[in-house]
N, C-alpha and C positions, 0 to 999 in steps of 0.2 A: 180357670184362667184368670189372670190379676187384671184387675179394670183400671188402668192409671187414669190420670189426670194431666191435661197440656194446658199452660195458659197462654189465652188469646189476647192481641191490645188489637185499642181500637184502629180500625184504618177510615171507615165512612161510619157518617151520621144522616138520619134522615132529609130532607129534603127543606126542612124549616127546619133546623136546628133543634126539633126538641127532642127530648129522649124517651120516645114512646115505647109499646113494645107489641109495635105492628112489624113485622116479620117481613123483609127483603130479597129479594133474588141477587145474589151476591156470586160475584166471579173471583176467580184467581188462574196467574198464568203464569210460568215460567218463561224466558227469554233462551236461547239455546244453549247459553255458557253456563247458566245457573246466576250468568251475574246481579241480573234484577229480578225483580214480582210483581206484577202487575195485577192490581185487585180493580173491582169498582161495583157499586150498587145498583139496582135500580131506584133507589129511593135517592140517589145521591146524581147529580150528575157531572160531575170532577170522574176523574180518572187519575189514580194513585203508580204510580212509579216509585218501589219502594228495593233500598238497599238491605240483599240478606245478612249479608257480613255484619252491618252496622245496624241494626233494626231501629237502634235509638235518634240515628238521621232523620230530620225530616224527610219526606217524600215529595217526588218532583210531580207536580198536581196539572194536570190537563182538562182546561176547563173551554170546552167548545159546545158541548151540548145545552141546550134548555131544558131537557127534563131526565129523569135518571137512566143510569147506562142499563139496559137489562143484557149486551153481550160482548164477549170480547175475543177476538184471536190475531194469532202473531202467524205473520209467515213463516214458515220450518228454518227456514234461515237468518229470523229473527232479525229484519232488518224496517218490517212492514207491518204496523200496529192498526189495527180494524175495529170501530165499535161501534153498537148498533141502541136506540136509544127509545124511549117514550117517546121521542118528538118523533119517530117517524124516519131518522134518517141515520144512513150508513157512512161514517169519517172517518178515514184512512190518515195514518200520521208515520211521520218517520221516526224511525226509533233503532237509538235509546232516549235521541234528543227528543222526541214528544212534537217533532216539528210538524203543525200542522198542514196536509197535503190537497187535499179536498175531501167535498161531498161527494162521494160517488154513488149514492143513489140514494131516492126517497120511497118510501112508500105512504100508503093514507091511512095505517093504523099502526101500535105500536112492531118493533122488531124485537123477538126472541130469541133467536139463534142466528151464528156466523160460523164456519168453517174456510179457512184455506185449504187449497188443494196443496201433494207436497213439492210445488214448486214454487208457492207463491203468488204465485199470476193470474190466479184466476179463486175469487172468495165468493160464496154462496152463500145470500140470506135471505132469511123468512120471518114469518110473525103470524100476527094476526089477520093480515089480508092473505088474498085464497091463493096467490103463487109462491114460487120459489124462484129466487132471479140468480142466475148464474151470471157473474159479473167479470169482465174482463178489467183488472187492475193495471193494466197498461196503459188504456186509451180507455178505462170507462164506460164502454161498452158493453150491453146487455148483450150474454154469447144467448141465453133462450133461458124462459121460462119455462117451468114443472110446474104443472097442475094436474091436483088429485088428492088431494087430503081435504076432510069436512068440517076438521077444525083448525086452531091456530098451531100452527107448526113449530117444538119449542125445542126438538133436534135435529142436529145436522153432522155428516160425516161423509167424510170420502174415504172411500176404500183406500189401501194404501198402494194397490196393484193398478188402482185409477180407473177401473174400469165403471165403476158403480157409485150411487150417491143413496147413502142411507141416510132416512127420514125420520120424524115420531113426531105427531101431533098429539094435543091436550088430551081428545079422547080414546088416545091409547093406540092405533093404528101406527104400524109399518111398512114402509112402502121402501123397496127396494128398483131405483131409478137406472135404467143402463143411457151411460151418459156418451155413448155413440148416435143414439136413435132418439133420446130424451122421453123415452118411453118404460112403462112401466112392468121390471119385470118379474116381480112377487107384491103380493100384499098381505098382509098380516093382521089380522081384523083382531081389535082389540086385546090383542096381548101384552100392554105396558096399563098403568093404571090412568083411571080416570081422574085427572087433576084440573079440570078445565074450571073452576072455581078459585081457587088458588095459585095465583101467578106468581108466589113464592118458593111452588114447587113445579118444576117443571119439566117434563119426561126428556130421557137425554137415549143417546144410540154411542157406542165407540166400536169402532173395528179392532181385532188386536192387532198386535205390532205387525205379524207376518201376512193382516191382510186374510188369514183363510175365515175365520168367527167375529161376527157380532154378537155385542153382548148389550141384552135391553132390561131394564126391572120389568119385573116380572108380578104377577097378580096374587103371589101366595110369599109375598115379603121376600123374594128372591131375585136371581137376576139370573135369565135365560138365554145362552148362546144358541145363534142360527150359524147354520152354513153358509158361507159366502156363496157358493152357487145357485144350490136347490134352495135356501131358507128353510131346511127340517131342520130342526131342535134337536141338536146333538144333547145336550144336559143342565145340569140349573146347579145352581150355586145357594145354597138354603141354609141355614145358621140360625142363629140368637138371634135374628132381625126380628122384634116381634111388630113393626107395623113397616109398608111399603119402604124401598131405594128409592130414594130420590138424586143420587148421585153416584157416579160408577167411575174407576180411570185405573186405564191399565196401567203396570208399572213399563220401564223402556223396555226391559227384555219379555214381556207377554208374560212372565212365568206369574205372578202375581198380581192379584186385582185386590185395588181400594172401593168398599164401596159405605157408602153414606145412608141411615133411613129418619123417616119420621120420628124415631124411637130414638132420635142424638145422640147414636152412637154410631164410631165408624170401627168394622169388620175391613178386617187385612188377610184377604186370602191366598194359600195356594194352589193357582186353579188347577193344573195335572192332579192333585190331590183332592182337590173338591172339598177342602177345607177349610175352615178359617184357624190362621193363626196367631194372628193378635186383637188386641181390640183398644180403643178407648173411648169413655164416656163424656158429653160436655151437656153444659146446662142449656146451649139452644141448640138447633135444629144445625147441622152442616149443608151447605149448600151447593160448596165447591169444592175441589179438592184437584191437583196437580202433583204428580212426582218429579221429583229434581229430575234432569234430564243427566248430572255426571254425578249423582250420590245416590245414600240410603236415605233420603228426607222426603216427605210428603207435607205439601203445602195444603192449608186447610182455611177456608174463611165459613164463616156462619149467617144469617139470616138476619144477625143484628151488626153486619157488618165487621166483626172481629175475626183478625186473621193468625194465625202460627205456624211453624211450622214444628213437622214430628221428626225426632233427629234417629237413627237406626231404628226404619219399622220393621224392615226385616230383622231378625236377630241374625248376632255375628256366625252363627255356625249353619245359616243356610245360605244359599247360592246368592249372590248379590243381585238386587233386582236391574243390573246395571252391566251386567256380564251375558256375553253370548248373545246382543242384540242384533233379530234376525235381518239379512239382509234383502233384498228384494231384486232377483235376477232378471222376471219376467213381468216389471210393470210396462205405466205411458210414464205415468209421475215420475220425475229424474230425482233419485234420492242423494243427490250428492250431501245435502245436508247430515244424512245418518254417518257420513263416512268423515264428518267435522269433530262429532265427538269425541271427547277426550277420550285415554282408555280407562279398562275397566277398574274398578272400584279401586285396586289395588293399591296403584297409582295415580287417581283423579285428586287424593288428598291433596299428593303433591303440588300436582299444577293448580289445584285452587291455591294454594299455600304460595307457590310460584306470583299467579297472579295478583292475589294478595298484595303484596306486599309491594308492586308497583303500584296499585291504585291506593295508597294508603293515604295519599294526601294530593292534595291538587290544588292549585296548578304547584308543577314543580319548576324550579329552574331550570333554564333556557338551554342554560352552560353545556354545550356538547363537548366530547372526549375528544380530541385528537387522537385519531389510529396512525400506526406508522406505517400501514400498508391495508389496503379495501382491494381483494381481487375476489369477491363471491359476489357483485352485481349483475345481473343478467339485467335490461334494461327494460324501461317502460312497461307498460297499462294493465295487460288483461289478466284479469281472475280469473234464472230461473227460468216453466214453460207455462205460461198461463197450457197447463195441459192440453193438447188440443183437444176439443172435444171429442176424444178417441176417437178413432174407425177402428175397436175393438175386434178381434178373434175370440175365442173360449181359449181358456185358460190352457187345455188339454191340447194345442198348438205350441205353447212358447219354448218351448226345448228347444224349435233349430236352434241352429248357429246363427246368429246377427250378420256376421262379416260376409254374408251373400248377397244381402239386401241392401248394403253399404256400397256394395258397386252399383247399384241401379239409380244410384240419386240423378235427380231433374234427368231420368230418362237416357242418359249419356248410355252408350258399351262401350266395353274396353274390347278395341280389335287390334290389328298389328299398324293397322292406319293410323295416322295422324288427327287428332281428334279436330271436329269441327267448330268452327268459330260460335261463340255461341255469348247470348248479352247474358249479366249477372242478372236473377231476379225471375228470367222470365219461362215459362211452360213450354212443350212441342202443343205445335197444334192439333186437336181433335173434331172431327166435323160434328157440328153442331150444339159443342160444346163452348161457353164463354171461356177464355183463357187468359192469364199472365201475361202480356207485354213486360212486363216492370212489377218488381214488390221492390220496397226496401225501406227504412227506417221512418221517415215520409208519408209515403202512401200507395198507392196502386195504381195500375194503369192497365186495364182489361180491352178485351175486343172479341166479338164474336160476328160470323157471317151470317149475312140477315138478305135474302132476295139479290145474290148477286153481292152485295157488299159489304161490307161489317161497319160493325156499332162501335166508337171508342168511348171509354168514360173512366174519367181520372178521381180518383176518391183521398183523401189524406187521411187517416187514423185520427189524427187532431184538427177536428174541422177548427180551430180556432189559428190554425198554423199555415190554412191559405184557402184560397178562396171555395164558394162552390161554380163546381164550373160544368155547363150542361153539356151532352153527348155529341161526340162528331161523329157526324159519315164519314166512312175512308174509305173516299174511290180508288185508293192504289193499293191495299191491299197491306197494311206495314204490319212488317214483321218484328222491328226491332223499337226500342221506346226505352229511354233513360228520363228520371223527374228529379228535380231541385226545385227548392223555394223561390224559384226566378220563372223557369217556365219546364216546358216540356220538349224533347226532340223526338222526332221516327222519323226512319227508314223504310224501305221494300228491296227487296231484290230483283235481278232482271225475269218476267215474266215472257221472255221470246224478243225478238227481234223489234217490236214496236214498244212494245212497255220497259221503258228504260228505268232504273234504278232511282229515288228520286229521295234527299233528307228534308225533311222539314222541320221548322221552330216556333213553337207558340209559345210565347212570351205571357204569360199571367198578368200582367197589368203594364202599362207605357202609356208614357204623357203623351205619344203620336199614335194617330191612327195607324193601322196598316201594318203595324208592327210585324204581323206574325211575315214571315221568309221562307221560301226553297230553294233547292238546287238540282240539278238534274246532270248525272251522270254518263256517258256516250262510252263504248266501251271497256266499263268498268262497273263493279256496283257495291254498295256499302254493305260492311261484312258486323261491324260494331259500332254503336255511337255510346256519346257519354256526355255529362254537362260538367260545368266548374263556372266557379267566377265571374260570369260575364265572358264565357267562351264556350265553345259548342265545338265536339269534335268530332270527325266520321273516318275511321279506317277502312280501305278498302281492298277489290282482289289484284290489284296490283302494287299491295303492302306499301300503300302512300297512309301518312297520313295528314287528315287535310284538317286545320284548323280556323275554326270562325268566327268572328266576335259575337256576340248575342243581337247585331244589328246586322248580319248579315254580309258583314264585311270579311273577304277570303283573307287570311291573314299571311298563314302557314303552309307547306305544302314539304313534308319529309319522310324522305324514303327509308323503308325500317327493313330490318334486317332479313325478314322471315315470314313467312303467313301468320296472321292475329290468331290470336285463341279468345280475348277477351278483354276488355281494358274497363277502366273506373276513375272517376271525380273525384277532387274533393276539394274546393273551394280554389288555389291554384294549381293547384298539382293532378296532374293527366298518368297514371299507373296501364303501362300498354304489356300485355305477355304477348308474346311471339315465339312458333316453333324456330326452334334451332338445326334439326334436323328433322328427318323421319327416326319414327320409334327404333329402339332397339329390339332384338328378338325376345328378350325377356316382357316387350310390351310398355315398357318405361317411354312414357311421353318425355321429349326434352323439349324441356321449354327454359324462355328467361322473361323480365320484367326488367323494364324499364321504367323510370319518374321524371317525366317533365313538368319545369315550373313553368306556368304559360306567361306569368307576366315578369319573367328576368328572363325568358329566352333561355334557361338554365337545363341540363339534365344531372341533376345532385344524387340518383340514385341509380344500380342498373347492377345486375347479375344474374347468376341461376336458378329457376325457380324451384325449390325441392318437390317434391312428390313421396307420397308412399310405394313402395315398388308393387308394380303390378297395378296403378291408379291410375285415374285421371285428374284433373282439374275440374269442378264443380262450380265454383262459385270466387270470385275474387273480387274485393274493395276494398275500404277504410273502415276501420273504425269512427264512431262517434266524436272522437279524439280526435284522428287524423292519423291511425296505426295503420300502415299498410296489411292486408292480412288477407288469408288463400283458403280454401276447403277444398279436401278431394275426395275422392267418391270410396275412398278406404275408411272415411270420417274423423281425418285428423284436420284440426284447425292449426291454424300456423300463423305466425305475427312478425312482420321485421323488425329489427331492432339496432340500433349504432352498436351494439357490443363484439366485440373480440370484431371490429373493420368491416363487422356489416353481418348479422347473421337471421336466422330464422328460426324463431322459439316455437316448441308443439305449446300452446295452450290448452288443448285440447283433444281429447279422443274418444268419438264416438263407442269405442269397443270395450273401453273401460267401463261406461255405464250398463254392460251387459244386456240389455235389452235380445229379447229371441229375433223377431223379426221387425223390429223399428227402424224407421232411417230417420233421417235430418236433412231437412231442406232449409238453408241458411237464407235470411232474409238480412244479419247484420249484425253486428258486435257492440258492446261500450266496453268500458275500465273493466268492469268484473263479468259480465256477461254476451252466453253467446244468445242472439234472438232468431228463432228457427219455427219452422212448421212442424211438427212430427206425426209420419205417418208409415200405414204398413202393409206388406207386402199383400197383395198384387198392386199396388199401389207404389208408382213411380215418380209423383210428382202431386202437389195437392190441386185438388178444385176448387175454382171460382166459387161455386154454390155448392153445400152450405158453405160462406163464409169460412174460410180458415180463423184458427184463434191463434195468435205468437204464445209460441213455450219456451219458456227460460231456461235456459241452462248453464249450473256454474264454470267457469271457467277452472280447470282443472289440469298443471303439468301431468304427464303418464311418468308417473315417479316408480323406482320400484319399489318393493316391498321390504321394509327395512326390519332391520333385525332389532329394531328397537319397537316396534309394531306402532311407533308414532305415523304414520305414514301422511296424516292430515294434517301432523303439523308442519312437518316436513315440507308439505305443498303450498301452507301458509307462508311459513319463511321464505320460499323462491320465489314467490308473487309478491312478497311485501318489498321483497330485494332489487324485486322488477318496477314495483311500481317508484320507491323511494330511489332509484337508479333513473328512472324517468323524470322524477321532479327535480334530479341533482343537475341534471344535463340543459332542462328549461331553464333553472337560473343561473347555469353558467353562459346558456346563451342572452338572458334577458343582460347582465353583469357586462358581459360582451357589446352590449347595444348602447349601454349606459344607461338604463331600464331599472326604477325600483321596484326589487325582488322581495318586498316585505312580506307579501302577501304569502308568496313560496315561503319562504322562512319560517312563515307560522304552519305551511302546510306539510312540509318538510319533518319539523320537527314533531307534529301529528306523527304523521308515519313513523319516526323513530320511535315515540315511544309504542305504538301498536306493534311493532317490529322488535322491540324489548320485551315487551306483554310474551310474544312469541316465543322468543330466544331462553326466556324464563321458564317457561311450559318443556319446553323441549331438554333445555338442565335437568329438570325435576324427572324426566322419563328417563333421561340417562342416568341420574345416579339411580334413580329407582333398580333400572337395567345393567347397574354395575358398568357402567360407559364412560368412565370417568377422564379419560385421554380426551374422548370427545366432549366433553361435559368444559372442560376446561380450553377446548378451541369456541366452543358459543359463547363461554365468557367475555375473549376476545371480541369475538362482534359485539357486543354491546354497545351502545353507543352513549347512555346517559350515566352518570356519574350515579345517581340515585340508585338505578337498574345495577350499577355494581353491585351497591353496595348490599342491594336486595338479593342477588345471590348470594354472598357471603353469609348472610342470614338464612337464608334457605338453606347450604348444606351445613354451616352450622346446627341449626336445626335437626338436618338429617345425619347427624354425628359422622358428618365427615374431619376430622380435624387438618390433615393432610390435603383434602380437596379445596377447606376453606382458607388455608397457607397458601396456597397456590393463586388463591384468588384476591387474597390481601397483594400478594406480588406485582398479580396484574395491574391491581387498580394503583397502587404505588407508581407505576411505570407509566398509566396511563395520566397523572396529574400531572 
């Protein structure tokens, strides 16, 4: 076999500038589009952001650490950059921009490895001190430490089914973590090499793509897959390696592994075959090694810092390592990421070529097109799971059907009755278990009965976002509890004849004493409360609802149409559903919502609330933003929107992500994500203790399945359409106010061109796909004169001469 040769440039120098030839522990990482690389040293501590297309660009340098980076990971959705350092400490940035976010945690010796989980939300590191801290990247919070390894731990991996967290420390040990119980459940006693002397090589673990094999180096200069279940040693992978792997990566579709030894040379295998089929030699040691996530190239850095990459490792006449990447029906981890990639090999030239050629220069001009007509807007916001730390089943369970377990969420049944009033956020109660009052973006609001009476205790995710505030007795029993940055409200219900229904308000801080307020009820009693703005509201069983200033002053008193189902805050705005009638025989809950603005006296919004047939209502409030937005126990999320006089977008569908028996318990939303608990069956609703951990999930239309097999970008375009439909409408209203919209303008024209990037990608699958009718309506949306001109060059390119006549016409017609 031919041994070529690739040459590497430099990317990091040692730590004093000079050029020794003491040998580094050197990263490399891919971003999800392919669009950047991210390398970094441990003799270096910068962090390199480097352009593939343009290698000869400088690199955009991230310098926060004081001593060298030893690791690095990107969340699956490549939004979330992680590194972990000699100094001891773990710093999370945003990325592509490198903007720094915090320290999310220290330790007191150096850190070796980082893995995210695949949603992002929750990153695992270790090193040289004796645990493993499982880290919630939301709020910062230690979800639990792993202990159990005797040396410094310098691998990490999460299974891709989430069930598991695989390990490898210096002295060669694996330890197979189930990350339900955080308990340990295989161990692997010296099966990876002993390197705990050389911290320039460092034993590494990778699950493959589908989640069933791990693959660890091996003690006979090879690399030895285990079972994901039992850990027996299905077979080994053995070659020309003539001294130990020090580095292993599967390619996206599993079919092929890279793997790296002391011997500076890296073997390109294919593993069904059990063979290697290519190879090359370099003059140091490989340290790291990534495959392009939308090509044939495998990114490579070495020991003295020099990075490259390998262009077709595969050769053209076997399977693309990029083709047929497995999907994952029955994980926790939400893999919406996998379903972002481009398509296969065939066609990814294209869309890199597509995207090309709008980032070719920057900044570009401002100058937007005038269209003669925009009717593809749907309006406004929404597009991960810090995975919860499972409450796992075995594997040889997830076959049901998911859409059984979708009815059960927060405990609701769907009967022919009229469902019951019920607050967003909170648990049924269980004796003698603590329970939910209130979750939501904020914080919690717990209670449990304790000798006759229960214990309240309000927690915030971000203690730095309100106060600490110590536990109440609650002698009435409350059932019901809504929290904002102002204060807190409960309720109770009537307990008989003497115990009359009673709200109450604690106000978090006030310059008077005595602040906090009740009221008491006389035949009648509160069915939902909710906060806003310096107003406090209680709907009741005589569908009043009664409005209060945050001083305790009765304001409002309005009588609503129908029995409450649920209502929700949001700064002025009071969002009340109410039945309409009783269910239909089909079981279809009718319900509508209503929006009062509390401080105009206004109601600006009010209609029908949709449902899934056959559903209920689950959970309903605002976005982050301020989107109106619903979940029902089928698992579709819903968002209202000004478009086509008022309507209700699915953003989301639980059933799409396939899961067997997972539900989603919605804690709350932003622009791109839904924030939920996920948990599974027999499990109706999560518990107080352990701790739930928030899991992220992308926000995704249930688009169908297009004959162009683009489907993700498809769903890109409708959310970019959504979101850039939402910022058009803020500054027509800010324009309206006589409001400078500069700011929108800049953010506006953001969007357009990420919205072009898109439009560009999806040309390039159509002509690929012979689509050329529709290849020449995504012309028309284009909105930058530059993005024109970039497709005219693209099917130029793709020898269309006819397509790119058509498209010189457009752009003619569009100046």
């Amino acid at each position: 076999m031919k041994v070529r040769s690739l040459k590497l440039r430099e990317a990091h120098k040692s730590i004093n500038g000079n050029n020794d030839n003491n040998p580094s522990f050197c990263s490399v990482l891919w971003d999800q589009q392919a669009h950047h690389l991210v390398t970094a040293s441990s003799s270096d501590p910068s962090i390199s952001i480097h352009d593939p297309l343009i290698p000869s660009n400088p690199p955009k340098i991230l310098r926060h650490h004081r001593d060298g980076v030893t690791a690095l990971a990107l969340s699956p959705n490549s939004t979330c950059l992680a590194s972990g350092s000699i100094d001891h400490s773990v710093k999370l940035y945003k990325f592509p921009s490198g903007e720094f976010e915090t320290n999310v945690t220290r330790f007191t010796l150096p850190i070796r490895a980082l893995a995210f989980n695949k949603s992002g939300s929750m990153v695992a590191a270790a090193g040289d001190d004796e645990g493993i801290k499982l880290i919630n990247t939301i709020d910062g919070s230690i979800a639990r430490v792993l202990k159990g390894h005797k040396g410094p731990v310098t691998g990490l991996a999460f299974d891709p089914i989430n069930e598991y967290l695989a390990t490898v420390d210096s002295v060669g040990t694996v330890l197979f973590w189930e990350l339900q119980s955080g308990g340990i459940l295989h161990t692997l006693k010296s099966v990876a090499p002993n390197n705990i002397s050389d911290t320039s090589f460092m034993n590494v673990v990778s699950w493959s793509p589908d989640g069933e094999t791990l693959a660890v180096p091996g003690l006979r200069n090879d690399v030895v897959m285990y079972d994901r279940d039992t850990a027996e040693k299905l077979f080994s992978l053995r070659g020309d390696h003539v001294q130990p792997v020090c580095y292993l990566s599967w390619s996206p579709n599993g079919k092929y592994m890279a793997t790296s030894g002391l011997d500076r040379q890296i073997l390109i295998w294919d593993v069904d075959k059990k063979q290697d089929i290519d190879r090359q030699k370099f003059e140091d040691r490989i340290s790291g090694m990534a495959w392009k996530p939308i090509g044939n190239v495998l990114a490579v850095i070495d020991v003295m810092g020099k990075y490259g990459l390998w262009e077709l490792v595969v050769p053209s006449s076997m399977k693309s390592p990029t083709e047929d990447i497995p999907s994952l029906k029955n994980s926790n981890g939400v893999l919406l990421f996998d379903e972002e990639d481009p398509e296969p090999s065939t066609s990814g030239g294209l869309s890199e070529f597509a995207e090309d050629i709008l980032c070719e220069s920057e900044p570009c001009c401002r100058k937007r097109l005038r269209k003669q007509s925009e009717s593809e807007d749907p309006d406004e916001d929404i597009d991960d799971e810090l995975n919860l730390l499972p409450k796992t089943e075995t594997r040889k369970k997830v076959h049901r059907a998911s859409k059984d377990n979708l009815d059960k969420g927060n405990g609701l049944r769907n009967t022919v009755k009229m469902q019951e009033a019920f607050q967003p956020g909170a648990t049924p109660p269980q004796r003698g278990k603590r329970r939910f009052l209130c979750y939501n973006m904020l914080g919690t609001i717990t209670t449990v009965e304790n000798d006759g009476y229960s214990h309240i205790e309000i927690d915030f995710h971000d203690t730095g976002r309100g106060p600490r505030l110590p536990s109440m007795t609650d002698y009435f029993g409350f059932t019901m509890a809504s929290l904002n940055e102002n204060g807190s409200v409960f309720a109770n219900p009537c307990k008989g004849e003497k115990n009359m229904s009673t709200l109450m308000y604690r106000p978090f801080s006030s310059w008077a004493n005595n602040s906090e307020w009740s009221m008491r009820f006389e035949g009648e009693e509160v069915k939902v409360v909710a906060l806003g703005n310096a107003w406090v509201a209680a709907i009741t069983s005589l569908n009043f609802l009664r409005i209060y200033t945050d001083g305790g002053l009765q304001r409002h008193i309005i009588s609503l149409d129908g029995p409450v189902a649920t209502a929700s805050g949001f700064k002025n705005q009071l969002a009340v559903v109410t039945h309409v009638s009783d269910c239909l025989p089909s079981i279809d809950q009718m319900l509508e919502f209503r929006v009062f603005d509390i401080s105009s006296g206004t109601q600006p919004l009010s209609g029908r609330l949709p449902l899934t047939p056959g559903s209920h209502l689950i959970w309903f409030g605002f976005s982050e933003e301020g989107q109106l937005s619903s979940y029902d126990s089928k698992g579709v999320l819903r968002v209202f929107t000004s478009q086509y006089g008022g309507s209700w977008l699915p953003v989301f569908s639980a059933s799409k992500e396939k899961k067997s028996d997972e539900s989603y318990w919605v804690v709350g939303l932003n622009a791109s994500k839904l924030f939920c608990i996920s948990y599974k069956s027999p499990d109706k609703f999560p518990q107080v203790i352990p701790k739930p951990v928030l899991s992220l999930l992308n926000l995704s239309f249930p688009v169908a399945s297009s004959d162009l097999g683009a489907d993700a970008l498809e769903n890109e375009f409708i959310l970019n359409s959504m979101h850039l439909s939402q910022i058009q409408k803020r500054m027509e209203d800010m324009a309206g106010a006589c409001l400078d919209t500069t700011a929108l303008d800049d953010e506006a024209f953001n969007m357009e061109a990420t919205q072009d990037r898109c439009i560009l990608r999806l040309i390039a699958s159509c002509c690929n796909g012979d689509k050329l009718v529709r290849a020449t309506e995504l012309m028309k949306l284009l909105s930058l004169e530059k993005s024109m001109k970039g497709a005219i060059k693209l099917v130029t390119a793709l020898k269309l001469p006819n397509l790119a006549e058509r498209f010189n016409t457009i752009l003619e017609i569009g100046q």
